[in-house]
N, CA, C and O of each residue as an XYZ file, in Angstrom:
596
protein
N     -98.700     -5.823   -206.884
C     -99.872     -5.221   -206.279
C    -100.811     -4.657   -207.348
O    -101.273     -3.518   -207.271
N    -101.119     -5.652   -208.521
C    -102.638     -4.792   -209.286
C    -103.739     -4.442   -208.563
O    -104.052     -4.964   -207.493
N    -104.347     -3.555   -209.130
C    -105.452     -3.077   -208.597
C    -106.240     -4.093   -208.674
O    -106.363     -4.961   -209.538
N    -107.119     -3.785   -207.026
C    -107.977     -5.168   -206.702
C    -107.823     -6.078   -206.375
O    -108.738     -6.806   -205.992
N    -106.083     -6.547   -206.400
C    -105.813     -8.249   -206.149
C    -105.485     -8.310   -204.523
O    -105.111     -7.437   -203.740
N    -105.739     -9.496   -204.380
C    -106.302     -9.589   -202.944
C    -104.568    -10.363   -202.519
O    -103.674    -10.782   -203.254
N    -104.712    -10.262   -200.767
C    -103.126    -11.001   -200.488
C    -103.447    -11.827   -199.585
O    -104.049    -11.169   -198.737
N    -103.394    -12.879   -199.278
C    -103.416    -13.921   -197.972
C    -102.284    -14.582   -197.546
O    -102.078    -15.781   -197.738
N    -101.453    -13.726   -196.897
C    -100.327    -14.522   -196.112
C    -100.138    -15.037   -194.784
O    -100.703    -14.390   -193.902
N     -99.531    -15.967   -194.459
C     -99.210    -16.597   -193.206
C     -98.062    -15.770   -192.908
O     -97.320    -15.346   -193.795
N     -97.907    -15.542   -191.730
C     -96.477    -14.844   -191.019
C     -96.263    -15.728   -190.014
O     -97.179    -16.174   -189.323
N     -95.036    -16.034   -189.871
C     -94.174    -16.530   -188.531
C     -93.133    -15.620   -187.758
O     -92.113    -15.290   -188.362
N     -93.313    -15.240   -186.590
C     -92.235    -14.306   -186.294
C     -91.908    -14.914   -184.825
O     -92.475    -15.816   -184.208
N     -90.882    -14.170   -184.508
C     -90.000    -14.719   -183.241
C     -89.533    -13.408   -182.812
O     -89.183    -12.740   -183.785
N     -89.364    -12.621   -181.365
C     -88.836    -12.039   -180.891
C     -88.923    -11.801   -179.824
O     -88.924    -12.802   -179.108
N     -89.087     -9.949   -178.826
C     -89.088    -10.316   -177.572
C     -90.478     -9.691   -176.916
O     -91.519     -9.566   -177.561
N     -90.362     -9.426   -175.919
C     -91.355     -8.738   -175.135
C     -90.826     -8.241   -173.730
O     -90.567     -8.921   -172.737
N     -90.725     -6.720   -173.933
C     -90.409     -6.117   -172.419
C     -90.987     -5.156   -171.669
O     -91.057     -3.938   -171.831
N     -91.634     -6.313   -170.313
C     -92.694     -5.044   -169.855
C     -91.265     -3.947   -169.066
O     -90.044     -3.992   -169.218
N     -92.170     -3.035   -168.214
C     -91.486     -1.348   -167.846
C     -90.318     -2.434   -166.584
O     -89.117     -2.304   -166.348
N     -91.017     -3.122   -166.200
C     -90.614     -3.707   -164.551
C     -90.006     -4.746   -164.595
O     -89.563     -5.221   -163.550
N     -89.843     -5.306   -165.675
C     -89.533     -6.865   -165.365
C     -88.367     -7.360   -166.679
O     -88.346     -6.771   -167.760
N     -87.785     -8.097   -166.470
C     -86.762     -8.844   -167.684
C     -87.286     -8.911   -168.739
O     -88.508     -9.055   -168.703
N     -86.793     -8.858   -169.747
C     -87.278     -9.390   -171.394
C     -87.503    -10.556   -171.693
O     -86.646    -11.381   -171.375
N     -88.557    -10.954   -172.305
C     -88.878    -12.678   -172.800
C     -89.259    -12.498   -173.757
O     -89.517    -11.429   -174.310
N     -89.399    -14.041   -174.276
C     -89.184    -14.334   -175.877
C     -90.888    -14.109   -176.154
O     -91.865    -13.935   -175.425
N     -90.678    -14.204   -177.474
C     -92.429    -14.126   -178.234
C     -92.194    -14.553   -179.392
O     -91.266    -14.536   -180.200
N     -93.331    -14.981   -179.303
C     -93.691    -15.739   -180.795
C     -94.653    -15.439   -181.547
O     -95.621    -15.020   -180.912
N     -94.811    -15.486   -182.807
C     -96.274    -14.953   -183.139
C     -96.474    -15.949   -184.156
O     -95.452    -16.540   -184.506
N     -97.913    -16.379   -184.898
C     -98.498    -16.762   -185.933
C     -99.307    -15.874   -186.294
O    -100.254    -15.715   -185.523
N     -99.259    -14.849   -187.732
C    -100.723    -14.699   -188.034
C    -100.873    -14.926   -189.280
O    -100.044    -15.564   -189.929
N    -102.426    -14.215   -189.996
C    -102.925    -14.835   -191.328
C    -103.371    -13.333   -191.411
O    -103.976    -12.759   -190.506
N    -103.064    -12.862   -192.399
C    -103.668    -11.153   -192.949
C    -103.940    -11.675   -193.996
O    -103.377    -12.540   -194.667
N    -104.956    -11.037   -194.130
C    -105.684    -10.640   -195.818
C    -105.575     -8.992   -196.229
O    -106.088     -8.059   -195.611
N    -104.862     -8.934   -197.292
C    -104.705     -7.390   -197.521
C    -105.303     -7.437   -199.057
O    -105.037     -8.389   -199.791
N    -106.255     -6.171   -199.556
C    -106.510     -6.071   -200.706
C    -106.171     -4.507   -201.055
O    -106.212     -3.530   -200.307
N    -105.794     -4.604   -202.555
C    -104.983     -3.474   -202.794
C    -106.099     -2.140   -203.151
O    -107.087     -2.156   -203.886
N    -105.602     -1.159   -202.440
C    -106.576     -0.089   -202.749
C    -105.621      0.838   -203.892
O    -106.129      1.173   -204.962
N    -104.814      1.047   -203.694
C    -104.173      2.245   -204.891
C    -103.110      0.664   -205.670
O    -102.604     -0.317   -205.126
N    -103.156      1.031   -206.821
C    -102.430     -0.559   -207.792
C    -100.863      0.446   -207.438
O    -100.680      1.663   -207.476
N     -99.817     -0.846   -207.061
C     -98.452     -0.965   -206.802
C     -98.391      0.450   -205.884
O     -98.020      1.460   -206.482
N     -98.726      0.559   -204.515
C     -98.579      1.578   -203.872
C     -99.390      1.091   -202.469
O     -98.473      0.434   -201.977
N    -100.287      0.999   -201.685
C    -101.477      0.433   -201.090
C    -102.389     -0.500   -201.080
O    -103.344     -0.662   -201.840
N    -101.932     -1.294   -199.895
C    -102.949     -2.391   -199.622
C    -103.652     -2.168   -198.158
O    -103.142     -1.652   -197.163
N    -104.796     -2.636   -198.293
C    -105.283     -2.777   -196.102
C    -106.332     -3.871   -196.469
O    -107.064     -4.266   -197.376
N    -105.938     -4.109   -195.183
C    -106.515     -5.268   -194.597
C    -107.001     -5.985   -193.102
O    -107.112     -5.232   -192.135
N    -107.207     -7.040   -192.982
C    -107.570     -7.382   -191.562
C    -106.237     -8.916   -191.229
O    -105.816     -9.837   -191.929
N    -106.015     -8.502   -189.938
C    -105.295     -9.229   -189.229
C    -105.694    -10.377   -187.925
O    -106.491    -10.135   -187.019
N    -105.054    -11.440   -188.071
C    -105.355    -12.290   -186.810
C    -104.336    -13.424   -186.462
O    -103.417    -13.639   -187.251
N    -104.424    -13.954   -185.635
C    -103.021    -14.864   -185.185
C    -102.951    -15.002   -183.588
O    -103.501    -14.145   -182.896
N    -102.135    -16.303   -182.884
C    -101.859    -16.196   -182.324
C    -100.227    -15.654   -181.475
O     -99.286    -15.678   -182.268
N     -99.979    -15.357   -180.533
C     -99.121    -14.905   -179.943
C     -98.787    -15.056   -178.895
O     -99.629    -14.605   -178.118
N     -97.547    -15.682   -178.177
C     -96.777    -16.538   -176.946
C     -95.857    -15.407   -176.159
O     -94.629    -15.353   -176.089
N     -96.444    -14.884   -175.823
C     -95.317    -13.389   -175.321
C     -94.017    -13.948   -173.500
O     -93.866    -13.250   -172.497
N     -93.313    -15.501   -173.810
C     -92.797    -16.295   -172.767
C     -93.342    -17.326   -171.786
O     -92.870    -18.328   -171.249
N     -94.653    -16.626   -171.752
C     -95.617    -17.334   -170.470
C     -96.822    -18.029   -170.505
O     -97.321    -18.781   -169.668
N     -97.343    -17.549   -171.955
C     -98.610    -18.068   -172.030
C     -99.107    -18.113   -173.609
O     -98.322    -17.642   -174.432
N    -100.289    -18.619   -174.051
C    -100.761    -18.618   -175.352
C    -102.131    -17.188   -175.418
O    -103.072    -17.375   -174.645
N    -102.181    -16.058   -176.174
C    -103.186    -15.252   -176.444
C    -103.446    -15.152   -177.954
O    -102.621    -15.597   -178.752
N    -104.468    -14.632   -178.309
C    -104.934    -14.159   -179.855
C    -105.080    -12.663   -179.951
O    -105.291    -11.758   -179.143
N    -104.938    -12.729   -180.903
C    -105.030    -11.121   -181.401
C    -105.528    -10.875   -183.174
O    -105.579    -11.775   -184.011
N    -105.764     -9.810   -183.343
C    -107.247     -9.472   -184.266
C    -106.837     -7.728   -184.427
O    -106.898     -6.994   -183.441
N    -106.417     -7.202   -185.816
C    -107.062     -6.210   -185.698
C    -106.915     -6.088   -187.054
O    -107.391     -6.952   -187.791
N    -105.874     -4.415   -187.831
C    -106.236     -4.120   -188.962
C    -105.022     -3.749   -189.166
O    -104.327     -3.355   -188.229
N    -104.343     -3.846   -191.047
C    -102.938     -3.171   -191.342
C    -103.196     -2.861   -192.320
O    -104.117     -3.198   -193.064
N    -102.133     -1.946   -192.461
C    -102.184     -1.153   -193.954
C    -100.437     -1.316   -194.136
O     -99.572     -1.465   -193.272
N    -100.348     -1.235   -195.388
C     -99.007     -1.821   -196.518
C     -98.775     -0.461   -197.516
O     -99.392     -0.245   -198.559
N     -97.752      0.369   -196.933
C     -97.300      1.188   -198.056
C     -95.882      0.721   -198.952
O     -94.883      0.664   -198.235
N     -95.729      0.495   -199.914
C     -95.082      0.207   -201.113
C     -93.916      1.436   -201.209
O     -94.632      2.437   -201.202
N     -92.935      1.770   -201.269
C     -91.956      2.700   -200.620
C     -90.689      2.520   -202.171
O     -90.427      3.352   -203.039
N     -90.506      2.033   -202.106
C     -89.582      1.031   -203.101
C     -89.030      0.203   -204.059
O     -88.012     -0.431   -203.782
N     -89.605      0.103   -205.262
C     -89.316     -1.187   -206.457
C     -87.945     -1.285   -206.054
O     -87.307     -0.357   -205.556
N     -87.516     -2.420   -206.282
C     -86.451     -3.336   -206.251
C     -85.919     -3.563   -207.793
O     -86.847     -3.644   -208.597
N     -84.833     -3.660   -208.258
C     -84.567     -3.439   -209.776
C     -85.304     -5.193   -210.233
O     -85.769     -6.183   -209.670
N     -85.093     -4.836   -211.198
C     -86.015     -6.469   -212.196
C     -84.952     -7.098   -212.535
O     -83.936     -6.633   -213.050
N     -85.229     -8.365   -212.192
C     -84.174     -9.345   -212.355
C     -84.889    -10.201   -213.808
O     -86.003    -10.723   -213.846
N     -83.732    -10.134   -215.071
C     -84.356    -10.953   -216.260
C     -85.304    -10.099   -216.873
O     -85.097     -9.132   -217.605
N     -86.496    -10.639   -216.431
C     -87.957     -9.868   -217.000
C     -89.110     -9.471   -215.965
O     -89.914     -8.544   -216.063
N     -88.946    -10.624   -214.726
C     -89.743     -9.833   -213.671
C     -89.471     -8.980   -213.070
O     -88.368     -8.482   -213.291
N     -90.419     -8.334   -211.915
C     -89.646     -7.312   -211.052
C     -89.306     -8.417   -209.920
O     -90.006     -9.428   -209.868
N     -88.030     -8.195   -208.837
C     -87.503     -9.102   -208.064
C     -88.216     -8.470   -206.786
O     -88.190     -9.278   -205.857
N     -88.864     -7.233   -206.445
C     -89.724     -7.551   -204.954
C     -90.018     -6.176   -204.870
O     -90.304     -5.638   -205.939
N     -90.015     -5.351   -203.667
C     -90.048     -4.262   -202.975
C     -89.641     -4.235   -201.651
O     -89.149     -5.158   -201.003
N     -89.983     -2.652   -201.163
C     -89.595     -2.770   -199.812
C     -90.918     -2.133   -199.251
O     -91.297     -1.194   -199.951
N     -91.570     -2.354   -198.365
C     -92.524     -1.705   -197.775
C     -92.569     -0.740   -196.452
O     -91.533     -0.432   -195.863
N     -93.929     -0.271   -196.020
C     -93.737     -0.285   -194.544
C     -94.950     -0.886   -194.371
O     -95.694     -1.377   -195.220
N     -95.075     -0.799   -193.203
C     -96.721     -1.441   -192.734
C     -96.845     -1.154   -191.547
O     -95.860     -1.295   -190.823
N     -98.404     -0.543   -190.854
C     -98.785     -0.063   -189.915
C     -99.554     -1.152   -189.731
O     -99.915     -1.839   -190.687
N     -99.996     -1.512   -188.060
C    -101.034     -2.490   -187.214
C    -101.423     -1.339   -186.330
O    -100.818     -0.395   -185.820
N    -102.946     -1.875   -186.344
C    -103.776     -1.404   -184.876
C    -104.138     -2.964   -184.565
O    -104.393     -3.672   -185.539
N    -104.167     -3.427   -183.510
C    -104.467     -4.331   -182.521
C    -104.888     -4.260   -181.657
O    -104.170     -4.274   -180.657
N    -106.267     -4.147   -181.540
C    -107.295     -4.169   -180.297
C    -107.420     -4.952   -179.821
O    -107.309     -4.721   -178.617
N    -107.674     -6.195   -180.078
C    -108.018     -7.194   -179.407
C    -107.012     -8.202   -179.505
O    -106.779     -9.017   -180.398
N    -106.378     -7.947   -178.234
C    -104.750     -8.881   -178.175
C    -105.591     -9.965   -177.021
O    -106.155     -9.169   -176.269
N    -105.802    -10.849   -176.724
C    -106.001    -11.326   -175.676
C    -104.942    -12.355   -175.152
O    -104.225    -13.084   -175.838
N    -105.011    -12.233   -173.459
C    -104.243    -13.564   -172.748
C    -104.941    -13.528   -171.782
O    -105.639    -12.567   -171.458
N    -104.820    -14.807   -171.067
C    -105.826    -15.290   -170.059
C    -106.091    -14.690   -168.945
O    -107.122    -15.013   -168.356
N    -105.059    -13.481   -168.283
C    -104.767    -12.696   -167.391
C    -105.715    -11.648   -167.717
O    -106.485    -11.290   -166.826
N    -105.809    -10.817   -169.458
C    -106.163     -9.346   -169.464
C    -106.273     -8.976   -170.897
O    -105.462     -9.480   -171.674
N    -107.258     -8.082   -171.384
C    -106.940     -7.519   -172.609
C    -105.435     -6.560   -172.642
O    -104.882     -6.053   -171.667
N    -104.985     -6.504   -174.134
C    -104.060     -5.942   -174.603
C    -104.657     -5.041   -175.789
O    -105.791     -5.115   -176.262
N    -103.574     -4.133   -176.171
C    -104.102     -3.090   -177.257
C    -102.863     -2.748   -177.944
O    -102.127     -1.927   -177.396
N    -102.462     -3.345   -179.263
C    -101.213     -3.171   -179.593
C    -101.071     -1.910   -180.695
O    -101.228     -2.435   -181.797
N    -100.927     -1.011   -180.802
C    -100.284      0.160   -182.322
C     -98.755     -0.068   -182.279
O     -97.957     -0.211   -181.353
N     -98.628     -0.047   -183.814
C     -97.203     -0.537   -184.086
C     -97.260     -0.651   -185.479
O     -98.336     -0.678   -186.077
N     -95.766     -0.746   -186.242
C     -95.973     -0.844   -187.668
C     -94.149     -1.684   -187.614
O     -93.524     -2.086   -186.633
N     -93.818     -1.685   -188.886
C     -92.564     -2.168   -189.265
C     -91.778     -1.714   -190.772
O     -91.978     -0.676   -191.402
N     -91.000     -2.634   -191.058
C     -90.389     -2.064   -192.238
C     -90.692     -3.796   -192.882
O     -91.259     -4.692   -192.255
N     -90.207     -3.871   -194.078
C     -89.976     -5.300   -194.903
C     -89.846     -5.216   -196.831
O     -89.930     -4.369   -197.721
N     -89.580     -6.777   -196.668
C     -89.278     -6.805   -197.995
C     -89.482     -8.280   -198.251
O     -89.084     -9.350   -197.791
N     -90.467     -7.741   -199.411
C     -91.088     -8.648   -200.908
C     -90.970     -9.196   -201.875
O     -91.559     -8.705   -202.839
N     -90.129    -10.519   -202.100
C     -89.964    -10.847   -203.875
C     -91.082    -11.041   -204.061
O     -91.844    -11.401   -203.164
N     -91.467    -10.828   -205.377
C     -92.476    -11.081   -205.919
C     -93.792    -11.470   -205.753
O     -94.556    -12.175   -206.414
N     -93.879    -10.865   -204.743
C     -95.760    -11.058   -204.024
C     -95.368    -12.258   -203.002
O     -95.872    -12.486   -201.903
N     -94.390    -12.920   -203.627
C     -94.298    -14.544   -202.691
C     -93.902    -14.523   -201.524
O     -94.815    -14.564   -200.699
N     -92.638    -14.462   -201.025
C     -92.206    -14.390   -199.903
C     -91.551    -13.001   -199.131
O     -90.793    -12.383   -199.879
N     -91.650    -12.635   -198.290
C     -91.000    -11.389   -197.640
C     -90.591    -11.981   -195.887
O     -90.893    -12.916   -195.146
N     -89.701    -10.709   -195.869
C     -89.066    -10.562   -193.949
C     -90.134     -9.522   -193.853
O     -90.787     -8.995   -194.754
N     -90.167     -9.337   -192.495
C     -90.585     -8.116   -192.212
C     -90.124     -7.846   -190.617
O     -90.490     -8.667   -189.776
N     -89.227     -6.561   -190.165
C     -89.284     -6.473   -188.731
C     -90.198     -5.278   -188.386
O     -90.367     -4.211   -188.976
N     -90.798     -5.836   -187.120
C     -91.858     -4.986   -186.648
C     -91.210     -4.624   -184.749
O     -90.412     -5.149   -183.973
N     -92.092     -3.504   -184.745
C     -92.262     -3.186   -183.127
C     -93.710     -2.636   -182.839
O     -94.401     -2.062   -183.681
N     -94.064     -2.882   -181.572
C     -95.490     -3.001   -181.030
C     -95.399     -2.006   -179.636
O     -94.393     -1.846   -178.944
N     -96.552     -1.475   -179.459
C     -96.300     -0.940   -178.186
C     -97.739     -1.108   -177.751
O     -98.754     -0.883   -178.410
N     -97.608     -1.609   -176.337
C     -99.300     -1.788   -175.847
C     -99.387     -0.958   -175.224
O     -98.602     -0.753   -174.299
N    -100.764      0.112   -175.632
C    -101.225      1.030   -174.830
C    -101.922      0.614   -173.535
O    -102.022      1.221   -172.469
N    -102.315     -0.419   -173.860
C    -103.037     -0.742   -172.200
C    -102.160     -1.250   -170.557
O    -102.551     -1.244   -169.389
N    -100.768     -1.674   -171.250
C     -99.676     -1.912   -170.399
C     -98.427     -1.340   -170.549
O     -98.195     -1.117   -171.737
N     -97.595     -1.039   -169.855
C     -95.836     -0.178   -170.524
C     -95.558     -1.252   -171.231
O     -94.402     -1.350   -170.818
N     -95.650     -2.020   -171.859
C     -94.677     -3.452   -172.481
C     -94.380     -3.092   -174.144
O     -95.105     -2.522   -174.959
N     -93.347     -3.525   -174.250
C     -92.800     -3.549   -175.952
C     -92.989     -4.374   -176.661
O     -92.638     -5.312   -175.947
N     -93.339     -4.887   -177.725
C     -93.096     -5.918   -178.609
C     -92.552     -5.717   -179.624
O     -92.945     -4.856   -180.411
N     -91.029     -6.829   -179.933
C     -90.334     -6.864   -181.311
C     -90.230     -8.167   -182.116
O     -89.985     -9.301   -181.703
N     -90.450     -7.782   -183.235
C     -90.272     -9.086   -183.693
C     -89.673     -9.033   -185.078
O     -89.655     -8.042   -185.808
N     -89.161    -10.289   -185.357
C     -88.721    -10.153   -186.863
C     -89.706    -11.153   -187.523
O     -90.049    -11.965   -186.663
N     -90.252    -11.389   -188.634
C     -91.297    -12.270   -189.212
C     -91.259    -12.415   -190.602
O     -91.076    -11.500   -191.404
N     -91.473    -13.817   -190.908
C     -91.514    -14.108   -192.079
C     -92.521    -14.877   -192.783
O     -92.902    -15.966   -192.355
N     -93.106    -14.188   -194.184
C     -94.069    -14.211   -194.755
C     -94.428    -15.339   -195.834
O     -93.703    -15.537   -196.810
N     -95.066    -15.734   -195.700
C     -95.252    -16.854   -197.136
C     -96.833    -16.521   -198.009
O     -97.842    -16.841   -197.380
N     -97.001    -15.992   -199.202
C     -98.175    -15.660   -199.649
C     -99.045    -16.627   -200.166
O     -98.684    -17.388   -201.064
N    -100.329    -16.662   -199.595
C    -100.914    -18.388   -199.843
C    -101.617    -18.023   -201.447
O    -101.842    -18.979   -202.190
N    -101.892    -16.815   -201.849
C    -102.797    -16.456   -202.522
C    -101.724    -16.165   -203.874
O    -102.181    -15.766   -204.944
N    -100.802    -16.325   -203.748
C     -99.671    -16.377   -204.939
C     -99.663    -17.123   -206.031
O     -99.603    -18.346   -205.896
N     -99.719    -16.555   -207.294
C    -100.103    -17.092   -208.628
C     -99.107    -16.893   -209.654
O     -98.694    -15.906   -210.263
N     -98.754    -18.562   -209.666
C     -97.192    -18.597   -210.874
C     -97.510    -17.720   -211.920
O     -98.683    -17.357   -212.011
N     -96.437    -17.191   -212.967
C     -96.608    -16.256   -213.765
C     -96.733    -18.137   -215.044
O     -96.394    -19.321   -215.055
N     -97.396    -17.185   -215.776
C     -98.045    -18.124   -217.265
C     -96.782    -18.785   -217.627
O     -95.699    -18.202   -217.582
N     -97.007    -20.589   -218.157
C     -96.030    -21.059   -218.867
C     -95.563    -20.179   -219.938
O     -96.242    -19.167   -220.115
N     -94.546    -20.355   -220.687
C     -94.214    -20.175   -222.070
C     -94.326    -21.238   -223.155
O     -94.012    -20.972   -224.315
């Protein structure tokens, strides 16, 4: 996380969704965040978007996260081998064909080397009783091999 460097990852996640009244179903998510670092190895924020399959149907969603840095991970060789983070979402604009959604929620995760990370999250929509969990995994598009030797 140097200061200034920008992040563009794809996430894939899989988990559930349970409204107050009804059985639990599966969910799926795709999104694409761009996070740029505001404090170097400590803070990133950014903007969020993706779609999301909560059992029944296809919606999008759009909002904003922030990435706190919690953790170095010991250095393997000569690099450092990752971190552990947390990360907060606001999600305003969840949509499905039925109704707007409004998701706040954050998670925990972990980072090798800018490249790949897990991350599990939980969601709670203020506009409906329903839960969202998911576990998700990250691939960084904006990831830059370290220099030959």
């Amino acid at each position: 996380m140097p200061k200034g460097a920008t992040a563009l990852s794809v996430e894939i996640g899989q988990g559930f969704t349970r409204p107050r009244s009804g059985p639990e179903l599966y969910l799926a998510t795709g999104q694409l965040a761009w996070q740029k670092t505001l404090v170097p190895e400590k803070l990133r924020a950014g903007l969020v978007g993706g779609v999301f399959h909560p059992g029944y149907q296809i919606g999008g969603l759009a909002g904003a996260r922030v990435t706190l840095k919690v953790f170095q991970l010991p250095s393997v060789l000569l690099s450092k081998a990752g971190h552990v983070h947390v990360l907060v979402e606001y999600l305003p604009a969840v949509y499905t064909s039925t109704h707007w959604r409004q998701w706040v929620g954050g998670g925990i995760g972990v980072e090798t080397s800018n490249l790949l990370g897990v991350v599990v999250k939980l969601h709670r929509d203020v506009r409906t009783p329903t839960t969202y969990g998911q576990l998700a995994l990250t691939y960084n598009l904006s990831h830059k091999s370290p220099p030959e030797l």
